[in-house]
C-alpha positions in Angstrom: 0.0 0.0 0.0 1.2 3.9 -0.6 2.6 5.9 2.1 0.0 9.0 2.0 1.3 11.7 -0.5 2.6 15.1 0.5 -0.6 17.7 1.6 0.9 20.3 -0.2 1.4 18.6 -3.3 -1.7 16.1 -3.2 -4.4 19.5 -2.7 -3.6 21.4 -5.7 -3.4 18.1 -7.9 -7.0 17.5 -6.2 -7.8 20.7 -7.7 -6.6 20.7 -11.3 -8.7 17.1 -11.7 -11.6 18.7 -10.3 -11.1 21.9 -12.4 -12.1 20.6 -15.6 -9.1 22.6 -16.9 -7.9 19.1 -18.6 -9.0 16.9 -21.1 -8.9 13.7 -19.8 -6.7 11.4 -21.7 -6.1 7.8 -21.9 -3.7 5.2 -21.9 -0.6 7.5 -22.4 0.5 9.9 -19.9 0.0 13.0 -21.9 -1.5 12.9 -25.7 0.1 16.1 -26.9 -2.1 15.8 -30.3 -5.7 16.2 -28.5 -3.5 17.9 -25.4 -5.4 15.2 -23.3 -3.8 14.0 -20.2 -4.5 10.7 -18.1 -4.4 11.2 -14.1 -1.3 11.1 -13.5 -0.3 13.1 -16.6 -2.0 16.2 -14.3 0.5 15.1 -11.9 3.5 15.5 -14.2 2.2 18.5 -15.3 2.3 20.3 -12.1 5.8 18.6 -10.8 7.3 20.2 -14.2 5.2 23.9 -13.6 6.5 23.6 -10.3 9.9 23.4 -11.3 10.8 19.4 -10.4 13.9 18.7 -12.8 11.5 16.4 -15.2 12.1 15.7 -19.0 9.3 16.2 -20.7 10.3 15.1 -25.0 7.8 14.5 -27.7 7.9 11.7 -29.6 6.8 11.0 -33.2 3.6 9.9 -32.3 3.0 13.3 -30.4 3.0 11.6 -26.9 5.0 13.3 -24.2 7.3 10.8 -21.9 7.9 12.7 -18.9 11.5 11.0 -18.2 10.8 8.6 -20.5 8.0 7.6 -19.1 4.8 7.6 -20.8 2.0 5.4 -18.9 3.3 5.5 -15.0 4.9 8.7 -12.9 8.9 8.9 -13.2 10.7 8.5 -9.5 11.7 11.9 -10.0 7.8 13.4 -9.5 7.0 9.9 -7.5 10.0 11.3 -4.8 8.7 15.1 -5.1 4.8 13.9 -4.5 5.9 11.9 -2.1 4.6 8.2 -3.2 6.1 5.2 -3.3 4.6 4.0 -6.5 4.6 4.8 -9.8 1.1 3.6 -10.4 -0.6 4.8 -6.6 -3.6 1.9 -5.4 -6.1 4.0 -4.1 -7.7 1.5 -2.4 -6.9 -0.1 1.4 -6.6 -4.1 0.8 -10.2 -4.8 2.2 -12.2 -2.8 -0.1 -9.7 -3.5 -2.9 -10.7 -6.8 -2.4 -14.4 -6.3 -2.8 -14.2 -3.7 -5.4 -12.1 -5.5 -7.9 -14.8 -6.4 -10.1 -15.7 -2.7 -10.8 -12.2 -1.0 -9.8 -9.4 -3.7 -11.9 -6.1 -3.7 -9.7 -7.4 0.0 -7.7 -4.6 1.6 -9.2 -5.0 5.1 -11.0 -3.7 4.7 -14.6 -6.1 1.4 -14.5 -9.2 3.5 -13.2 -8.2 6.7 -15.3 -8.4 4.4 -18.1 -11.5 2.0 -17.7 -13.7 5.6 -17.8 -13.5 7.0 -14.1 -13.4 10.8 -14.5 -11.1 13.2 -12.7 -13.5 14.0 -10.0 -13.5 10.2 -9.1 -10.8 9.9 -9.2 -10.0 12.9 -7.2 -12.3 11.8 -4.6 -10.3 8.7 -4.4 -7.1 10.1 -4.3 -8.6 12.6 -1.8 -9.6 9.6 0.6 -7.0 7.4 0.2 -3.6 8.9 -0.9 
């Protein structure tokens, strides 16, 4: 299970999923041809804005790998957030357990991209991260 993420860093991501600011993406971190981000794109987003020493290249499909990462966080925003995971579980073992045939594996990029929107997800990360 995650260690819970730092407060200062976990409230304004909160905020830019709730903000509807972002198109939500899928299965890529950040679609820079629709400019669509997944969950824990947001997350890059704001570790690069807020000046974390992140690569963030283009690649010929137009998909931005942040470190070279383009479906899980980098450690390098992972260790600035304040996770332990490059793919957070959002759920404690118990409901995880009883949720997984509506919630996959309860990790983010799988919930991001099986259709929950930001503000689920938000709420999730709000009560669990």
């Amino acid at each position: 299970m995650n260690t819970k993420m730092k407060p200062e860093i976990k409230e304004p991501w909160i905020a830019e999923l709730r903000s509807g600011n972002i198109k939500q993406g899928y299965g890529v971190l950040h679609d820079a041809r629709t400019d669509a981000m997944c969950c824990l794109g947001v997350l890059c987003h704001l570790a690069k804005q807020a000046g974390v020493s992140v690569d963030d290249v283009r690649t010929d499909t137009q998909y931005v790998l942040y470190d070279n990462c383009s479906g899980y966080l980098p450690e390098s925003v992972q260790e600035w957030a304040g996770l332990t995971s490059s793919n957070p579980t959002v759920l404690e073992d118990e409901l995880l357990t009883r949720a997984t045939a509506t919630l996959g594996d309860g990790t983010l990029a799988k919930m991001n991209d099986d259709g929950f929107t930001f503000d689920q997800i938000a709420d999730l990360i709000e009560a669990f991260l």
